[in-house]
Legacy VTK file of the C-alpha trace (Angstrom):
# vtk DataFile Version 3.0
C-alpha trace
ASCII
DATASET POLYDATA
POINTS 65 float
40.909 -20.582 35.268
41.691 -17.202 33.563
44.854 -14.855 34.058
44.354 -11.180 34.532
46.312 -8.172 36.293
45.654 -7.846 40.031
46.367 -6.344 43.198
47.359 -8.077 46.107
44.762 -9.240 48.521
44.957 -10.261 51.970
43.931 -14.057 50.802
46.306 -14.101 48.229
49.601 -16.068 48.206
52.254 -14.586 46.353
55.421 -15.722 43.967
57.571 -15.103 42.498
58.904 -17.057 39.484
61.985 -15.872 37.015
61.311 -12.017 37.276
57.394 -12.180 37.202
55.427 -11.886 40.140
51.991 -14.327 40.639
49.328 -13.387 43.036
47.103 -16.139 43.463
44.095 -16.700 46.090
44.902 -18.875 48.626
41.598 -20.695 48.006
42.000 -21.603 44.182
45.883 -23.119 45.068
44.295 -25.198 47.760
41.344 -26.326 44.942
43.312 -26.720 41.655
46.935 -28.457 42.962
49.605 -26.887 40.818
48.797 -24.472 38.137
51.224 -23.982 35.352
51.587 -20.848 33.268
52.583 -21.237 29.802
53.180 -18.905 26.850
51.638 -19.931 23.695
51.333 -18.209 20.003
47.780 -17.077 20.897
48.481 -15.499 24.647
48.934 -17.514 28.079
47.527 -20.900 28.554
46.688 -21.691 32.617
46.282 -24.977 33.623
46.026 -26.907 36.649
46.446 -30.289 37.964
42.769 -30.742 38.826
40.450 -30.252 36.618
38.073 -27.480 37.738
35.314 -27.994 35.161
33.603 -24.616 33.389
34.991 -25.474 30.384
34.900 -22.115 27.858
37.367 -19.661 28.784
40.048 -18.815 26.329
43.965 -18.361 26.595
45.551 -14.701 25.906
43.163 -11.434 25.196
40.029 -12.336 23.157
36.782 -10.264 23.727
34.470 -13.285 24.860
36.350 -13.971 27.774
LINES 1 66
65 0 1 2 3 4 5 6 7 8 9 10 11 12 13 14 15 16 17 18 19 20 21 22 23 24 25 26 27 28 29 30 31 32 33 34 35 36 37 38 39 40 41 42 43 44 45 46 47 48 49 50 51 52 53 54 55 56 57 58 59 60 61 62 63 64
């Protein structure tokens, strides 16, 4: 699961959460349960209650992702 700047779809869900606004597809809320954004040292860290397999990926900006 990866964060990135969007714009809103018509499959998207939106929310807003303490001043920041999440867009979301509909379809990855309904796959991975609750997702929880979190701000580490090294960037953003998204996780979800399912896990979605994939493995890789990387939190924050890093030129492999």
């Amino acid at each position: 699961m990866a964060l990135a700047l969007d714009e809103q779809r018509d499959n998207d869900s939106i929310h807003e959460i303490s001043g920041y606004t999440f867009v979301v597809e509909k379809d990855l809320i309904t796959n991975a349960g609750a997702i929880k954004v979190d701000m580490t040292p090294y960037g953003f860290s998204v996780t979800s209650e399912v896990n979605l397999g994939g493995g890789g990926g990387c939190s924050g900006s890093c030129s492999s992702c």
